[in-house]
C-alpha positions as CSV (number, residue, x, y, z in Angstrom):
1,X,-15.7,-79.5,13.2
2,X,-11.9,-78.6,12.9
3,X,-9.8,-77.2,15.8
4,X,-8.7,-73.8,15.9
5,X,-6.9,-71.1,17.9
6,X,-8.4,-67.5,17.8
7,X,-5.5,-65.4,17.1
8,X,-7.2,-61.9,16.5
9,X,-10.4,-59.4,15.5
10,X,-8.5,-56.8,13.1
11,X,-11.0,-54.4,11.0
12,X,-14.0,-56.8,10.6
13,X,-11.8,-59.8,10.2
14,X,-11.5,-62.9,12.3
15,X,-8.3,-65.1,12.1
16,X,-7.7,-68.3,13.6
17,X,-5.0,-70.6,13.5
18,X,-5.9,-74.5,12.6
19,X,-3.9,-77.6,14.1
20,X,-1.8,-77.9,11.0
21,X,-0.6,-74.3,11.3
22,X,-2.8,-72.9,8.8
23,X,-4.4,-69.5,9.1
24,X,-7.7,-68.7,7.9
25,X,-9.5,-65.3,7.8
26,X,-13.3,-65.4,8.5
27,X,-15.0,-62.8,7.1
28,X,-18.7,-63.3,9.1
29,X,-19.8,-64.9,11.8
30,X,-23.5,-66.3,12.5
31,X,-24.8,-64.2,14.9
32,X,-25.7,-66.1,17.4
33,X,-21.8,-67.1,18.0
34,X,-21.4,-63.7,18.1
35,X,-23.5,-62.8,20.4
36,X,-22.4,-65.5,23.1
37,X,-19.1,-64.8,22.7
38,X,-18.3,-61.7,21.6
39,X,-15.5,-62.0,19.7
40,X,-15.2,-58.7,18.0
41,X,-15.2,-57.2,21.6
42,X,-13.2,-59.8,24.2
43,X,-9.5,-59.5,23.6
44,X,-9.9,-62.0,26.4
45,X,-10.4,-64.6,24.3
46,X,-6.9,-64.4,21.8
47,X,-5.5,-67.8,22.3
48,X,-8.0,-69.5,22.8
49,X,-9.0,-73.0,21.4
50,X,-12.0,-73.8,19.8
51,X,-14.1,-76.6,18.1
52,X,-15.3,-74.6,14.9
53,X,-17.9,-75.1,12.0
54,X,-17.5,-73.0,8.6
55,X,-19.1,-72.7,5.8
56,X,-18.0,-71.0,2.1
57,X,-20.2,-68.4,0.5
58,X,-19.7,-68.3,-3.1
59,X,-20.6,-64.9,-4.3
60,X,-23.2,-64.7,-7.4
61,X,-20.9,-62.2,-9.4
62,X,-17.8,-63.6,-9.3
63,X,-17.0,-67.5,-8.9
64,X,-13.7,-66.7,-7.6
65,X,-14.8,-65.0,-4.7
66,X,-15.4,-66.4,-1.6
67,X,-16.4,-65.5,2.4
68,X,-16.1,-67.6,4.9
69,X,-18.7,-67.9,7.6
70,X,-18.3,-69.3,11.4
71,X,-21.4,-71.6,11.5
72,X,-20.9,-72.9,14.8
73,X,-17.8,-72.3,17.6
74,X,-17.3,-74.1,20.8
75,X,-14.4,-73.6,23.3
76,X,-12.4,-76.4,24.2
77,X,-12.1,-76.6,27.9
């Protein structure tokens, strides 16, 4: 797991900030994250830190492609 900051929920998309200053966009999360916590509904939660789990989905069309799934996201407290 990798620590992140949630920095925002813009048209589908999830981006968080990781310690080395790195942004990543998440395209999914699993939706049981998503259900505790909301994050595509609690503005609440921008700035927060996290302990987060991802995983890369290669699509079968086109190698080059690639989403990125939140497996697993805890806050940090």
């Amino acid at each position: 797991m990798v620590t992140a900051v949630f920095k925002s929920f813009k048209k589908g998309y999830y981006t968080f900030e990781f310690e080395n200053g790195e942004d990543m966009v998440f395209e999914q999360v699993h939706p049981k994250v998503l259900s505790r916590l909301k994050l595509n509904e609690n503005d609440g939660l921008i700035g927060t830190a996290f302990k987060l789990a991802y995983s890369e989905i290669y699509e079968d069309d086109d190698d080059d492609s690639v989403i990125y799934r939140i497996e697993q996201l805890h806050i940090i407290e």
